[in-house]
N, C-alpha and C positions, 0 to 999 in steps of 0.2 A: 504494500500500500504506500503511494508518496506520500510525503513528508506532509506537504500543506493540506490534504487529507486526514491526519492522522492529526494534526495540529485544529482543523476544524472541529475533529468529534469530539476533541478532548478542551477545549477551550474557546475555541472561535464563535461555536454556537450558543453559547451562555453570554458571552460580554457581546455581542452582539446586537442583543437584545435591550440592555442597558444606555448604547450607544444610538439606537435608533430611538429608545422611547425621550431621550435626551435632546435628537436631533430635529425630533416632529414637536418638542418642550419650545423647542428654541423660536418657533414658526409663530407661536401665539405667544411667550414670553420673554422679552428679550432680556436678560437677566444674565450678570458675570457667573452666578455661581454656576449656569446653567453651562458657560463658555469654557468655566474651568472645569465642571464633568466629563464635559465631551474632550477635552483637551487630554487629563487624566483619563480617562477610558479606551484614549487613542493610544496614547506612548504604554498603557497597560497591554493592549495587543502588542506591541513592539516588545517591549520585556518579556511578555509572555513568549513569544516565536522566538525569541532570542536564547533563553534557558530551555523551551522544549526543546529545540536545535540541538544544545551542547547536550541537553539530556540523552536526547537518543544516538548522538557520535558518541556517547560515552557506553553507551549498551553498546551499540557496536565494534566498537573498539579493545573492549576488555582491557583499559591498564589498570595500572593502580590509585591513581590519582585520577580522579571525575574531575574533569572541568565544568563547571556551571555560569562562564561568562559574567561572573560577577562584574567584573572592573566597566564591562561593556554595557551592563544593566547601570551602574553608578554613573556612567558618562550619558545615557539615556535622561536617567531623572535629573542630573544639572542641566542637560539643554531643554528639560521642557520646566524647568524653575526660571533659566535665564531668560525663558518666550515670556513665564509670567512676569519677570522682572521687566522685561520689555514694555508689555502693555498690559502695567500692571490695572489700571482704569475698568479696564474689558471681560478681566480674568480673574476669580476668587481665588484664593491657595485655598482654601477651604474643601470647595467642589472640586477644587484636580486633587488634592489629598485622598479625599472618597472614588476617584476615578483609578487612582494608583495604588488604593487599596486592593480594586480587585486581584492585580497580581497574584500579593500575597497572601488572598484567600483562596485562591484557587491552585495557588502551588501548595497549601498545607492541605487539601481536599483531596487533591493529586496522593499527597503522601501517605495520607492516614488510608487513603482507598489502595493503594498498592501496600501497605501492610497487614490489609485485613485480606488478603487474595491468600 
């Protein structure tokens, strides 16, 4: 199964659903917090592709060291801090906080589901 397949079933199709109800939000409410969800919601799909990525070279790979793209995830969340710091008027840190939350619940979803297999 490819990659972007296997990354839909397991993630794409959940925050997808958050990002459209956000982006039909935005049609009748024009609101930062609303800017900084969808902003957070987007670079969460980004992190998310990016660790399941390193996740699965890491199954395939067999070393001993997992790589997980940390550094690559960390350079992600400064450039979508530095967009809010750009226009910060437009953009809540609040609502991209709750948007970049999802990552990290769905990578601790991910875990505790592959422990309990």
């Amino acid at each position: 199964m490819p990659f972007l397949k296997r990354f839909y079933q397991h993630f794409l199709k959940i925050l997808l659903i958050p990002l459209f109800v956000g982006i039909i939000l935005l049609f009748f409410f024009e609101s930062p917090v609303l800017n900084g969800f969808i902003l957070g919601t987007t670079v969460s799909i980004i992190l998310l592709g990016n660790w399941f990525y390193h996740l699965e070279k890491a199954k395939q790979e067999d070393e001993n060291r997992v790589k997980t793209g940390t550094i690559t995830r960390v350079i992600i969340v400064i450039v979508a801090c530095l967009v809010w710091y750009r226009f910060m008027a437009y953009i809540n840190i609040f609502g991209m906080i709750v948007g970049l939350s999802f990552t990290y619940i769905l990578m601790m979803y991910r875990a505790i589901k592959e422990m309990r297999k």
